[in-house]
FIVEXVEX-224429 format. One record per atom (N, C-alpha, C): z, y, x. Coordinates in steps of 0.2 Angstrom, whole numbers, plus 5000, padded with zeros to 4 digits. Example, Ala and Ser with C-alpha at 12.3 -4.5 7.8 and 13.67 -1.06 7.14 Angstrom:
503949725066/503949785062/503949845066/503549895064/503649955068/503950005064/
end
This chain:
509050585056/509150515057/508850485064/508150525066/508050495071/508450515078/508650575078/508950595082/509850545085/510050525077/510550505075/510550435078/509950385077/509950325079/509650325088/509250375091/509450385097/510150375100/510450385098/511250395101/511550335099/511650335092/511850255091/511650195091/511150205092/510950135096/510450135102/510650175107/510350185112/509850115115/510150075114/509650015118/509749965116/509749985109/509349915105/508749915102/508249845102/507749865103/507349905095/507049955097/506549975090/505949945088/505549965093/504949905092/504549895095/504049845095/503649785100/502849805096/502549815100/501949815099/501649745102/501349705098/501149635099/500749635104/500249675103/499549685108/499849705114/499949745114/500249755121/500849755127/501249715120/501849705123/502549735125/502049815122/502649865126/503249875119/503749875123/504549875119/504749935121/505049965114/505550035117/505950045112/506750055114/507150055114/507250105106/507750115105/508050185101/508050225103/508250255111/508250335113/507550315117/507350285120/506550295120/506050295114/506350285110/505750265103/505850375101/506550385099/506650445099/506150475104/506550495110/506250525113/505250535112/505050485111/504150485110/504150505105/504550495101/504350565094/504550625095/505150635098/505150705099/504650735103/504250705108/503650725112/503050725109/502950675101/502250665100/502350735095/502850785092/502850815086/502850875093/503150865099/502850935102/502250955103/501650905106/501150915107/500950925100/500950865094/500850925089/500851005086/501251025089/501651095087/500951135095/501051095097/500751135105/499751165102/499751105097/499051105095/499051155092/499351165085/499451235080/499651195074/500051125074/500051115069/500851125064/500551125059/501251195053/501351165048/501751175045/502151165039/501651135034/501551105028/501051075027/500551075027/500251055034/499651025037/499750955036/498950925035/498950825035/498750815041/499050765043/499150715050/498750675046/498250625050/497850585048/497850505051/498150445049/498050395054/497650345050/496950345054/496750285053/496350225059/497050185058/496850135062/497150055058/497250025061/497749955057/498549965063/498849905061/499649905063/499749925068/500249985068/500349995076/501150045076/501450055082/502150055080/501750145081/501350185082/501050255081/501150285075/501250205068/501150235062/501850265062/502450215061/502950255062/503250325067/503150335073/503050385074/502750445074/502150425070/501950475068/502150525061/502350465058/502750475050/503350525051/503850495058/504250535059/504250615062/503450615067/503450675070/503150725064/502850685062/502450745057/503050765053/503450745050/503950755046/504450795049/504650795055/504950845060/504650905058/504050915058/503950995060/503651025053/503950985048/503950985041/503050975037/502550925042/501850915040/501850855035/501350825032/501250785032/500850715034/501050675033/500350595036/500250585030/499450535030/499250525028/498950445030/499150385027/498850325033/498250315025/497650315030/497050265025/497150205027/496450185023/496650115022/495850095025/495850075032/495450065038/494749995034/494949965030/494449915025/493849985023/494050045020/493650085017/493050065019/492250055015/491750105016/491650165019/490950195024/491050265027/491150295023/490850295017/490550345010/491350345008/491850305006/492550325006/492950345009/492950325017/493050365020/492950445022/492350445021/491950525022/492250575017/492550535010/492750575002/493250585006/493850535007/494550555008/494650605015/494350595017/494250665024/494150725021/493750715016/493450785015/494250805010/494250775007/494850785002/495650815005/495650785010/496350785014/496150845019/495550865020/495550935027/495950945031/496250875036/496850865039/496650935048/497250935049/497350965056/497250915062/497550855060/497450815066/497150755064/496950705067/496450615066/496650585070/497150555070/497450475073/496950445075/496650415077/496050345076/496250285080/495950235078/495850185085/495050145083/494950155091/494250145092/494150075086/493450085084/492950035079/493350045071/493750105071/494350125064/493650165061/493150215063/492750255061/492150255063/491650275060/491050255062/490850295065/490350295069/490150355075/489950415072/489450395067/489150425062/489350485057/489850455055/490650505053/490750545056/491050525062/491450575066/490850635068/490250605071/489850685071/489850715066/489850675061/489750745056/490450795056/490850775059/491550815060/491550855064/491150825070/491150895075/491350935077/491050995071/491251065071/491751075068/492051035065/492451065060/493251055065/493651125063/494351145067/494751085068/494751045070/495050975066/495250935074/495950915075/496050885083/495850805083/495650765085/495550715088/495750685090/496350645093/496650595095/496550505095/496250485100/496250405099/496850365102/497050335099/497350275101/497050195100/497250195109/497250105109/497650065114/497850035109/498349985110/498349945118/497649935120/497649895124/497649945132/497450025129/497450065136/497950105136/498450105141/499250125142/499050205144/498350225148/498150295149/497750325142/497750315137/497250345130/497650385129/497250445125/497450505123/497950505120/498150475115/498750485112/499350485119/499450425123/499750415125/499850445131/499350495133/499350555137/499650585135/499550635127/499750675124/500450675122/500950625123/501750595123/502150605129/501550585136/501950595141/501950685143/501450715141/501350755145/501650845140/501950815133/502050855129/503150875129/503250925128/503950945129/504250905124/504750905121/505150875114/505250975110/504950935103/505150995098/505650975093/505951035093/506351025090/506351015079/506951005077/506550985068/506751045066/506151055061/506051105056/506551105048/506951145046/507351135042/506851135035/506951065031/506551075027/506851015020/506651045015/507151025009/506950955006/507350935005/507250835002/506750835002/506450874994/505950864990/505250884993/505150885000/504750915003/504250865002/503550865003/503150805004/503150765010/503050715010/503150685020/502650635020/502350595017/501850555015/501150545010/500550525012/500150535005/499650465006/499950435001/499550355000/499050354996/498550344997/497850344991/498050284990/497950274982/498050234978/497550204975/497150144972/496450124969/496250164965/495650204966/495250224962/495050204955/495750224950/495750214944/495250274941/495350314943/494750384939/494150374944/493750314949/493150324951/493150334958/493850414960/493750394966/494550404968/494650364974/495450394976/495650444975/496450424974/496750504974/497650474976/497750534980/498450544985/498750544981/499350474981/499950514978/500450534983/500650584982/501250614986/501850604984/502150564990/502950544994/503250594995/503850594995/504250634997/504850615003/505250665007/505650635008/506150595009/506350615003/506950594998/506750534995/506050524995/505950444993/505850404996/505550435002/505650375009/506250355011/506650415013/507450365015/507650335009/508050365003/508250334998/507950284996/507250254994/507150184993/507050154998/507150135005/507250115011/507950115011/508450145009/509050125011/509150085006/509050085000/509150034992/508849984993/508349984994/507849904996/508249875003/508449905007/508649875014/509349825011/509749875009/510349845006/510249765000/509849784995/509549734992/509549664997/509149675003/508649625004/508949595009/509849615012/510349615015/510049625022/509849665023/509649705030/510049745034/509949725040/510549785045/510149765052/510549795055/510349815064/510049765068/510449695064/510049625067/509349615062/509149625057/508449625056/507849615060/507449595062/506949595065/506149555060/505749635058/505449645055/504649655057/504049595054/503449585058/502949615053/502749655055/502449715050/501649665053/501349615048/500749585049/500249615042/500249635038/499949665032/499749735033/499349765030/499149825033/499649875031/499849925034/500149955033/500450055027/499450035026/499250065021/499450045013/499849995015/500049945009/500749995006/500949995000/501750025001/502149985002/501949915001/502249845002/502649845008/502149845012/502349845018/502449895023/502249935022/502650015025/503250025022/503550015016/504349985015/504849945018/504449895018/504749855022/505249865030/504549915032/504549925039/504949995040/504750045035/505450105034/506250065033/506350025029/506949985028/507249985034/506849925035/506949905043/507249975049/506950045050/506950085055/507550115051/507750105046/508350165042/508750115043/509150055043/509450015046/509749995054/509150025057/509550015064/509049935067/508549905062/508249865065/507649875069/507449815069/506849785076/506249785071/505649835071/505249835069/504649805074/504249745073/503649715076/502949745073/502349745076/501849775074/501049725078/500949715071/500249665074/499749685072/499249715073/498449735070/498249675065/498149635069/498049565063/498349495067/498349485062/498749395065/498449355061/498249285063/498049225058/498849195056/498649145054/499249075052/499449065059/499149055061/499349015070/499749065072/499449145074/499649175078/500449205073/500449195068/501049235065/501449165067/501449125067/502149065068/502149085076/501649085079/501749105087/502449155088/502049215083/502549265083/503449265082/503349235076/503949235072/504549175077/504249125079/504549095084/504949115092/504249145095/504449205102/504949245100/504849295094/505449345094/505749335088/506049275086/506449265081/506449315075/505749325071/505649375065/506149355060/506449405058/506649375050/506649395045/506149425044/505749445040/504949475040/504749445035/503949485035/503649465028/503149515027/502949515020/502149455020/502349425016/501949355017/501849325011/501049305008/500949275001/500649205001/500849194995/500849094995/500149085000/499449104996/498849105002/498949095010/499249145011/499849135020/499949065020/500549055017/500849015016/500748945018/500048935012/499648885013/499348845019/499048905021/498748905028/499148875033/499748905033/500148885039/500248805039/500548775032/500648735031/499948665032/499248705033/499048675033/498848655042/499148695046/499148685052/499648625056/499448605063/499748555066/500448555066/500848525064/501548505066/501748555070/501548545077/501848585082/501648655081/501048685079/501048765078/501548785072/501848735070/502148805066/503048775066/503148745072/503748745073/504048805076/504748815076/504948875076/504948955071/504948895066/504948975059/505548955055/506148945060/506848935055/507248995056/506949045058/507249115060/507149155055/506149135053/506049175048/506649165036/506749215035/506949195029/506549225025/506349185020/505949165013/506149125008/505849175004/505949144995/505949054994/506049054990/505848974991/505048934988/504748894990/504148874990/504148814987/503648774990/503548704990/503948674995/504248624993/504748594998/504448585005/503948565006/503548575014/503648635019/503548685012/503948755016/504548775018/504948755013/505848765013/505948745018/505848675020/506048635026/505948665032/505348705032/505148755039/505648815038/505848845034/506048905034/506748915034/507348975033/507948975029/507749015024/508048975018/508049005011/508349065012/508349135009/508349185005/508749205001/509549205003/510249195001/510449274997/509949325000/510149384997/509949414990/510249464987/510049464983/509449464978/509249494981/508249504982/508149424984/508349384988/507949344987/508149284981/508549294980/508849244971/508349284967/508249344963/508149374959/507649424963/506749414965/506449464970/506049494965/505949544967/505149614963/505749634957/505249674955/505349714950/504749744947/505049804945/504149834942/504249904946/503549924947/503349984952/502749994954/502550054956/501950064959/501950114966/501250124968/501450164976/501650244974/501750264968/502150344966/502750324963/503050264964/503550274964/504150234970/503650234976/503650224983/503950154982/503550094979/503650034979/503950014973/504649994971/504850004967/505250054962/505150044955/505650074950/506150034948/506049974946/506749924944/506549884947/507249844947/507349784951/507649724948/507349654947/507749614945/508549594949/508449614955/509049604957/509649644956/509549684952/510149714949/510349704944/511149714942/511649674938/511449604937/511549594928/511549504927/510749514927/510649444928/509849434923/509749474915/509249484913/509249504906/508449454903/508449484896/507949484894/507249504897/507149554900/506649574904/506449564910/505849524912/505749494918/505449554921/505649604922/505649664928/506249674929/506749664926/507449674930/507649774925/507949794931/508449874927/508249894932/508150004928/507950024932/508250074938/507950064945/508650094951/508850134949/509350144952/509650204950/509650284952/509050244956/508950314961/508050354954/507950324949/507450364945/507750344936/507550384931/507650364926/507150344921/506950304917/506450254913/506250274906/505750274905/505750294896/505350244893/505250214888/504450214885/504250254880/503650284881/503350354877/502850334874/502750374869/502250344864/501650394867/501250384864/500450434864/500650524864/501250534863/501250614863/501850624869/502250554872/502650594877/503350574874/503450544868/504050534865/504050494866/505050484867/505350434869/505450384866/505050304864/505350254859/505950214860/506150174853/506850154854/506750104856/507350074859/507250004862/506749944858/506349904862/506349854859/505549864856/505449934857/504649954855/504049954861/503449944861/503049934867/502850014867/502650044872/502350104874/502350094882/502150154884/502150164889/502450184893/502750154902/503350174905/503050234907/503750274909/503850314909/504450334917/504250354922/504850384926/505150434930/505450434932/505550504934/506150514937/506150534945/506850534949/506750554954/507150534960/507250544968/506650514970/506350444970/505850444973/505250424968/505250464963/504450464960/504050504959/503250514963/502950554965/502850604961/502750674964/502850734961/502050754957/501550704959/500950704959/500350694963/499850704962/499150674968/499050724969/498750734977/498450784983/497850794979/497950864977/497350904974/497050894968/497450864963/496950824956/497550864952/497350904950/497750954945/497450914938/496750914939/496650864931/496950804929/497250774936/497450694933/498250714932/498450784936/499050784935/499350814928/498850844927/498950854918/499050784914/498650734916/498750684911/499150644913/499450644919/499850574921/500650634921/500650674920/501450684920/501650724913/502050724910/502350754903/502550824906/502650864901/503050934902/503650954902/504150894901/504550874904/504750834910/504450804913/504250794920/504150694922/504250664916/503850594914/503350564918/503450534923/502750514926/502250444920/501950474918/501450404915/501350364920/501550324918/501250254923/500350234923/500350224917/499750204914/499950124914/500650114912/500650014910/501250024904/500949974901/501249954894/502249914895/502749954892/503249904894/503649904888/504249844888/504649894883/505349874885/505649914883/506449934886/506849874880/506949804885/507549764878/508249784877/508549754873/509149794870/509649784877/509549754882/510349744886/509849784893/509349834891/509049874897/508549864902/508549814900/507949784905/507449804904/506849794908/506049834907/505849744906/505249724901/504749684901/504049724900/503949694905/503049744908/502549684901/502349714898/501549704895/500949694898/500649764901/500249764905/499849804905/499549834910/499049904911/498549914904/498750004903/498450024898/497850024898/497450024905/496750024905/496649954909/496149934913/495949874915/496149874921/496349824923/496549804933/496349754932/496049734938/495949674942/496349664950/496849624948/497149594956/496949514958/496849554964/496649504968/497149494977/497449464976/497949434980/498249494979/498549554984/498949604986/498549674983/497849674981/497349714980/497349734975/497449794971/497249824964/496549864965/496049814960/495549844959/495349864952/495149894951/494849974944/494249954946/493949894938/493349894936/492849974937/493150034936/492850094935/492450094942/492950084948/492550104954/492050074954/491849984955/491649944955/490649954950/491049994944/490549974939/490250034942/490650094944/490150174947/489650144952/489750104957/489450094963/488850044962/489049984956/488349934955/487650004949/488050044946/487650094943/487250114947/487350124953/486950184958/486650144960/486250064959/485850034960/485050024957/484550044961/483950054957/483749984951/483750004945/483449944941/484049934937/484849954937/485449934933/485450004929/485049964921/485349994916/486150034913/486449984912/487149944912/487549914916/488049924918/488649864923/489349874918/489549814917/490249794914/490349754921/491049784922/491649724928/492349684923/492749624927/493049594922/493149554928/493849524928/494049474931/494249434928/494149364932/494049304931/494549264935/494849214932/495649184935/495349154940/495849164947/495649134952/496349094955/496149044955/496848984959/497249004964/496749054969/497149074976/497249114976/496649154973/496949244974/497149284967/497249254962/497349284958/496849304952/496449324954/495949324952/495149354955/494649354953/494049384955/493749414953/493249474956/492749524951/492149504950/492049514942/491449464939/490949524939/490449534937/489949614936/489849584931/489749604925/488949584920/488649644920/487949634922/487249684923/486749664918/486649744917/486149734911/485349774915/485049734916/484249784919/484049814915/483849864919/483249904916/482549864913/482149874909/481649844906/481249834913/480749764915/480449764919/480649764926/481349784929/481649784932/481949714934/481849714941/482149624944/482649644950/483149634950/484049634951/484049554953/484449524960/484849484959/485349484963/485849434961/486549414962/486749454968/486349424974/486549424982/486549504984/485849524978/485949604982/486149664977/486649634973/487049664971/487449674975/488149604977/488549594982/488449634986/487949614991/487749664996/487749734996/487649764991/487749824989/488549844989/488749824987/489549824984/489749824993/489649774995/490149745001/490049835006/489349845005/489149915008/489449975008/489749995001/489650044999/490450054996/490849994996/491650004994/491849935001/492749905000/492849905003/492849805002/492749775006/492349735004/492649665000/493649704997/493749624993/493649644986/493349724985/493349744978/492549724977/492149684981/491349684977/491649614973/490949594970/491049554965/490849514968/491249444967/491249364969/490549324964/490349364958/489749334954/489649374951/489049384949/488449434944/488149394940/488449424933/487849394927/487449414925/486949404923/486249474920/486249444911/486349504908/486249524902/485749544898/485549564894/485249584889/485649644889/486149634884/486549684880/487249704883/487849764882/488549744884/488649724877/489249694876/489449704868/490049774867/489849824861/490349874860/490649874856/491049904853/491549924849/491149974847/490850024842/490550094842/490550104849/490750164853/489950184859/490350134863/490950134864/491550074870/491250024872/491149994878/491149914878/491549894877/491449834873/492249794872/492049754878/492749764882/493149724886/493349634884/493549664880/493949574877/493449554873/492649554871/492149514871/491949504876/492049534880/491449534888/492149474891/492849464894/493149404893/493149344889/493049354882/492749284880/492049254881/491549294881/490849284884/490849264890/491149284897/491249284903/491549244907/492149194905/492649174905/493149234910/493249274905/493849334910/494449314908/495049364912/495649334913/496049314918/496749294915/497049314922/497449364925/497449424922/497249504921/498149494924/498449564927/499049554929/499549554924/499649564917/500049574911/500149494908/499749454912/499849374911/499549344905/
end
């Protein structure tokens, strides 16, 4: 493909780096991956090996994605919010061959302790056009692609630490292009697209998005971060028309002067509050009449879509065509329609598994090759999925899925807490927030602030808790805490199954 889009669209533009301004073409966007996968190769790196990028938005992620994938390796992008202590886990777990970085992405402290270890080093920065990455591009031959089969791995996204600590699920191929060219089509995308990747792109959201965009023939933009001002700046200057944006955004913009946020009639979006329509063009495709469905990042964004065929009964829509759907009971069997159990899927783009976790992968796939979700759905009589809601606890907060587990692991490891229950609580803007209830130790004095502070240190800091209650007791079911006393006690709620 990339070889492919060199030639056919020789000099149209591929992407913009906002920071620095630099634009390069399709046979130069080509050509720098074929340079960046030689110096790759030049290093010693082989068939699956992990490529590591951790930095925020930058058009490097994409080329990277594509080089590693040439020479049959795979990426890895983290997620640059992490804590060191989660950082330090996911290094040690992924024992990559190379490290992407951009300066203040890692702490110093980190990286000595990596030192000795066989491992390349690589920084990029945006702002300096001579940095190592960008040495290593000009001064590297072009390699050529390693013949390697669909189902090959080519990406590995950590997911929220439902079992306590991160864990990779692994992409394939065959699921990056084929749900990129499904989603692109949906979202009526093609070679005029121009696509403002401002969301981290550790997201699958928005690494979607931006693969969409590059399988297409489009203009992919990249911003480390942008406020409200600087995104209308953007989307104005280079006529965006598209970018993944949530009502909170939204808000903001709206709440800015008249003139900063003239010229966003290029950008298309869903429809809002009439304040926003008027700025915007509405969202005539078919994704945007009918947008989301149900998915997760193993199953490379989404499994159904509401915008497929009529509407039905089920407000997730049908599922793509590109996987097949079940709901299974407690043993793996298939229920009839119209019963709640757990989805179930399995296809072209759903994960074959998590990097290294043989124990979760016992429990989260069947013997016939079922991915458990871990969310409750059920399949209505005219096909459609309605989602219920996570078998075990989530907390969303804005774009964020957070696992009470993690949470309650890290307030535990605090001198004086007997007990910690987590639980969210309905939030207006962001969906919702993480509540703690702490129970002290006898004698032991805990309060609110250095709790938080602990949290804010020690994970990433939109998953610490917004308030800490102190208890006496939790309340259990037999040895369990109950959950749903601890929400009516607590005011919880909100929870993403509605």
């Amino acid at each position: 493909m990339l070889d492919e889009h060199g030639r056919r669209w020789r000099d149209r533009p591929a992407v913009l780096e906002m920071e620095s301004g630099r634009r390069f073409d399709y046979a130069a966007f080509a050509g720098r991956v074929r340079r960046l996968a030689g110096w790759m190769e030049s290093v010693g790196l082989k068939q699956g090996d992990r490529v590591v990028w951790l930095g925020q938005n930058a058009p490097c992620v994409l080329e990277l994605l594509v080089a590693a994938g040439r020479l049959g390796a795979v990426l890895a992008i983290l997620n640059w919010r992490q804590s060191e202590d989660e950082l330090r886990f996911v290094l040690h777990d992924l024992d990559p061959q190379i490290i992407v970085w951009q300066p203040d992405s890692l702490p110093d402290s980190l990286r000595a302790e990596w030192k000795d270890r066989s491992c390349v080093w690589l920084c990029q920065d945006s702002l300096d056009s001579t940095c190592d990455y960008e040495s290593a591009i000009a001064g590297a031959p072009e390699a050529a692609a390693v013949a390697m089969p669909s189902d090959a791995a080519q990406l590995l996204l950590y997911t929220a630490a439902f079992s306590g600590r991160p864990a990779a699920a692994i992409l394939t191929r065959q699921a990056l292009v084929l749900q990129a060219i499904q989603y692109a089509a949906l979202r009526g995308w093609n070679n005029r697209t121009t696509y403002l990747s401002a969301t981290p792109l550790f997201h699958v959201a928005t690494l979607l998005d931006c693969l969409a965009t590059f399988v297409v023939g489009g203009h992919n933009l990249f911003v480390r971060h942008a406020d409200p001002a600087a995104m209308c700046a953007i989307i104005a200057a280079e006529k965006v028309s598209d970018t993944f944006i949530l009502p909170p955004t939204m808000e903001k913009i709206l709440e800015l002067d008249a003139s900063a946020r003239n010229g966003l009639g290029s950008l298309r979006s869903m429809p809002y509050k009439p304040e926003w329509n008027a700025l915007v063009t509405i969202d005539d495709s078919l994704w945007g009449k009918r947008p989301y469905g149900y998915g997760q990042t193993e199953t490379m964004g989404y499994a159904t879509f509401s915008a497929l065929g009529d509407p039905g009964k089920g407000g997730m829509g049908r599922p793509s065509p590109l996987v097949r759907m079940a709901i299974l009971d407690e043993e793996g069997g298939e229920l009839p329609d119209g019963e709640v159990g757990e989805i179930g899927m399995k296809g072209w783009t759903v994960s074959p598994g998590y990097w290294r976790r043989p124990e979760i992968n016992v429990q989260r796939y069947t013997a016939d090759g079922w991915r458990r979700t871990n969310d409750l759905g059920r399949r209505e009589s005219d096909g459609t999925l309605s989602f219920i809601g996570p078998k075990g606890r989530l907390i969303k907060s804005a774009a964020e899925n957070i696992y009470p587990a993690e949470v309650e692991r890290c307030i535990a490891q605090i001198d004086g807490v007997a007990e910690v229950a987590v639980i969210g609580t309905p939030d207006p803007v962001w969906m919702q927030s993480v509540r703690a209830i702490v129970v002290p130790k006898p004698g032991a004095t805990i309060d609110e602030a250095a709790v938080i502070d602990h949290c804010r240190k020690a994970i990433a800091s939109y998953k610490k808790p917004r308030s800490v209650v102190f208890a006496d007791t939790l309340p259990r079911t037999g040895a369990a805490i109950d959950y749903a006393a601890l929400d009516r006690l607590y005011e919880g709620g909100g929870y993403p199954a509605g």
